[in-house]
C-alpha positions as CSV (number, residue, x, y, z in Angstrom):
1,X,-10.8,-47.6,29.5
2,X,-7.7,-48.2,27.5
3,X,-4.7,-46.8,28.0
4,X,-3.2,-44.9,25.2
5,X,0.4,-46.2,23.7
6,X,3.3,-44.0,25.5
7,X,5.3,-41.8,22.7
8,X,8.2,-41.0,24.9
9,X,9.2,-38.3,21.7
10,X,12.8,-37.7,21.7
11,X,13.1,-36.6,25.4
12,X,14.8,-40.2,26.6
13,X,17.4,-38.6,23.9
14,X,17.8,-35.7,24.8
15,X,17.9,-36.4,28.6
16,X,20.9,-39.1,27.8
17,X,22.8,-36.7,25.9
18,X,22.2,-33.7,28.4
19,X,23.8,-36.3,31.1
20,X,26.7,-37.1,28.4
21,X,27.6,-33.3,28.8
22,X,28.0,-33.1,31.7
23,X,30.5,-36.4,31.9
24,X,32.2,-34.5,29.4
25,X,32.2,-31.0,31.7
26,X,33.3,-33.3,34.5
27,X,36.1,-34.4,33.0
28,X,37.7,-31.6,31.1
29,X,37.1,-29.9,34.8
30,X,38.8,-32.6,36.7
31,X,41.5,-31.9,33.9
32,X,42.2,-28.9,34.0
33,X,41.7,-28.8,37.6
34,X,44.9,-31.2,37.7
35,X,46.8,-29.4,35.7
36,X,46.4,-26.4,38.2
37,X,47.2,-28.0,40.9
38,X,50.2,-29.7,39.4
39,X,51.9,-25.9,38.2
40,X,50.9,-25.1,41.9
41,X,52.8,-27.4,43.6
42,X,49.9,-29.4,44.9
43,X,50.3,-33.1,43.7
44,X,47.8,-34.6,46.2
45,X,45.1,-32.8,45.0
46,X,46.6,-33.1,41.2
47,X,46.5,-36.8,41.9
48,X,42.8,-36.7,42.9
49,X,41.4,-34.3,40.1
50,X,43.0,-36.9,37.6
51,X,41.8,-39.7,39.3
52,X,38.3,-38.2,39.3
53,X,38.6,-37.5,35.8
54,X,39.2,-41.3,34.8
55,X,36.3,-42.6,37.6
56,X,34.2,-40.0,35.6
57,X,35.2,-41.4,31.9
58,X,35.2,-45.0,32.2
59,X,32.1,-45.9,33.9
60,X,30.5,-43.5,30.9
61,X,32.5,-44.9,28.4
62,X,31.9,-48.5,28.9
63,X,28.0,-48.0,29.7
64,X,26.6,-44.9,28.7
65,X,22.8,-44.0,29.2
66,X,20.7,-45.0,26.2
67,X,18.4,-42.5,24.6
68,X,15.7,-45.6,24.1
69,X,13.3,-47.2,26.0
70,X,13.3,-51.1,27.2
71,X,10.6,-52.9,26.5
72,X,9.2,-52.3,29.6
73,X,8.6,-48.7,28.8
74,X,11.0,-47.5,32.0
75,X,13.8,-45.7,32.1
76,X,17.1,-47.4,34.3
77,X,19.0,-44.9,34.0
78,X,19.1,-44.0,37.6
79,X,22.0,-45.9,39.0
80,X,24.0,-43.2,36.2
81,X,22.6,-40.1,36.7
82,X,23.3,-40.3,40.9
83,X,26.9,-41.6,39.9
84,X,27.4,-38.6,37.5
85,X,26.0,-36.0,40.6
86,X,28.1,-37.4,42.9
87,X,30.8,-36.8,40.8
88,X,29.7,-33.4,39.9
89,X,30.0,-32.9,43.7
90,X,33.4,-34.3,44.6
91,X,35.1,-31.9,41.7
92,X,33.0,-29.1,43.3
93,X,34.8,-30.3,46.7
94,X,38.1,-30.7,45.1
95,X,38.1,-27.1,43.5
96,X,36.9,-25.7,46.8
97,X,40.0,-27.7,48.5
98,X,42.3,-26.4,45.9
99,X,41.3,-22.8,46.5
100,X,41.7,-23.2,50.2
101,X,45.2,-24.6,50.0
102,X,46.2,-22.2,47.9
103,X,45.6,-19.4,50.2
104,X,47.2,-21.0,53.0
């Protein structure tokens, strides 16, 4: 029984540039985030949103996922896509924080 060649299509492609959108939400939401908490008077949190906006843009600036296969057939992609969720989650957290404070 042989195993029929694997024609990925353009999913790998689309997957990686589904994961590049949300960098890109991440850090115009860590932005703008900032910039709310700075006309708010809260530079802690400004300080934070910022900071999660550059952790968020250089790690997919200097190695973004890859829309192609290796040779081995496998995506490793993995280590990215929980580094982008966790990010996702941490400006979830940080709006939710900057809510809070502001009705104290």
């Amino acid at each position: 029984m042989t195993s029929a060649a694997r024609d990925p299509g353009l999913q790998p492609e689309r997957t990686a540039l589904a994961w590049q959108r949300t960098v890109l939400g991440v850090v115009i939401g860590s932005v703008l985030l900032a910039a709310v908490n700075l006309r708010v008077g809260q530079p802690v949190l400004s300080v934070l949103a910022g900071a999660l906006a550059v952790a968020t843009l250089v790690p997919a600036v200097l190695r973004p996922p890859s829309g192609g296969l290796p040779r081995d057939g496998r995506l490793h992609s993995w280590g990215f896509l929980v580094r982008v969720a966790s990010l996702v989650g941490v400006l979830g957290f940080l709006g939710a924080a900057s809510a809070v404070v502001s009705l104290l």
